[in-house]
N, C-alpha and C positions, 0 to 999 in steps of 0.2 A: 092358479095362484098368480098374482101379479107379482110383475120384475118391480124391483124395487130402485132408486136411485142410491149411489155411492160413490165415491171419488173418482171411479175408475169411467166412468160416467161421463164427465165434465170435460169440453172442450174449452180452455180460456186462448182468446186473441189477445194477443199483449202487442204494438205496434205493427199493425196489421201482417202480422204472421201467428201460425196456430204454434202455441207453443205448450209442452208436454210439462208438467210442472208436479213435482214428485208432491208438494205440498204449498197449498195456498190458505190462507188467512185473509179475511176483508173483518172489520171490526168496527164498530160506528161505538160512537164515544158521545151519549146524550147528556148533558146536567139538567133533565127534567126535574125537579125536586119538588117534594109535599111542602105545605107552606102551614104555620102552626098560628095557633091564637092562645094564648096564654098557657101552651105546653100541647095545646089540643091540635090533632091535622083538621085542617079545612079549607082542604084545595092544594094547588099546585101554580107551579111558575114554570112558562118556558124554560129554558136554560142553551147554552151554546152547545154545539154540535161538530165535529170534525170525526174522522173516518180514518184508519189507514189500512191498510195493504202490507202483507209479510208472503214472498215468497220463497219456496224451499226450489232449486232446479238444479240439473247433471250441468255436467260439463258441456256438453252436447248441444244442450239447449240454451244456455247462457252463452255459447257462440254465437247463436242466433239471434239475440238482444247485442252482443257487444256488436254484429254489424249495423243497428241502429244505432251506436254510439257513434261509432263510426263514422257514420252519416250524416252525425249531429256534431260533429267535430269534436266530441268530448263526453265522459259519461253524462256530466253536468248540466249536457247543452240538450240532453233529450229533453222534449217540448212535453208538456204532461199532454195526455192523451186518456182516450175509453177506454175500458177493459168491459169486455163482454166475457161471462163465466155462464157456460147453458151446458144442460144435462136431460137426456133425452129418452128413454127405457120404454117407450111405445104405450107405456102407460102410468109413469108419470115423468113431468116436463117440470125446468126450474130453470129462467134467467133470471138472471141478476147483473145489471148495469152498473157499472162505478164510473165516473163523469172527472176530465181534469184529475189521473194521478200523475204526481209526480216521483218519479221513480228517485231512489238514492240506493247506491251500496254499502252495503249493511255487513255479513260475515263472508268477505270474498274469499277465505280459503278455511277450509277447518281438514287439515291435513292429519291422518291415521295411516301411521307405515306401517300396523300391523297389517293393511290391505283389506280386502274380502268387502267390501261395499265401495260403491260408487262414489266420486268427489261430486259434494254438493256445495251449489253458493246458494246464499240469503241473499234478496232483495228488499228490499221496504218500499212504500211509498205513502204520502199522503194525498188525500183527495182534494184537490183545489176548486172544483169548480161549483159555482149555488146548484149546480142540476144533480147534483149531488150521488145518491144512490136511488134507483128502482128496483123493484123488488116482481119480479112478472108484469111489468111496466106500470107498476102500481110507486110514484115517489113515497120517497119516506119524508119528506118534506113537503109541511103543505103549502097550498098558494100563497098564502099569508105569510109563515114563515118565509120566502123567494120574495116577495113582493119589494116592486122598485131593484131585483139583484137580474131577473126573466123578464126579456122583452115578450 
């Protein structure tokens, strides 16, 4: 029987450090829509496109991002950057590229005194960059849609 992939899987680089993230979200957001002729579908229209990013992470590992804040002089000042998410079980394999996110904080504390689980923060981000997302190095943007944004 093959291993299968699942969360526990996934390695994400978030500003070049490995960072351990209890829960991540990537979500592409298409307005492809059908296009009608006197009520009738008959065909479709591109439509605009943007992405974001929700992370879930410990305390632990959101120190490890605040010292790229750090570094950036401010949470604000972190530069959007790649995120690489890959998942590897020896018999099946899954990257997935996100291009230009820019990170913001989202739920920096959700505090429970009754204790017994871990402090989590939220991150968000949106995807800024035309190179947008791959998917097994396959864009989900074609060349046409990029075109004139890709030298």
């Amino acid at each position: 029987m093959s291993r299968r992939i699942s969360g526990i899987n996934f390695d994400v680089e978030l500003l070049g450090a490995m960072i351990h993230l209890e829960k991540a979200t990537l979500t592409i957001n298409d307005s492809t829509a059908v296009t009608q002729t006197r009520g009738i579908t008959d065909g479709f229209v591109d439509g605009d496109v943007t992405a974001d990013v929700e992370y879930e992470l410990d305390t632990k590992n959101f120190n490890l991002l605040s010292q790229a804040a750090r570094s950036a002089g401010s949470w604000r000042g972190i530069e959007p950057h790649d995120v690489l998410y890959y998942a590897n079980t020896g018999t099946e394999e899954l990257k997935v590229e996100a291009f230009g996110v820019k990170l913001v904080l989202s739920d920096l504390l959700d505090i429970d005194t009754k204790g017994g689980d871990k402090s989590i923060h939220k991150i968000k981000g949106f995807i800024t960059s035309p190179d947008f997302v791959r998917i097994n190095g396959v864009p989900y943007l074609s060349r046409d849609d990029t075109r004139h944004l890709i030298g």
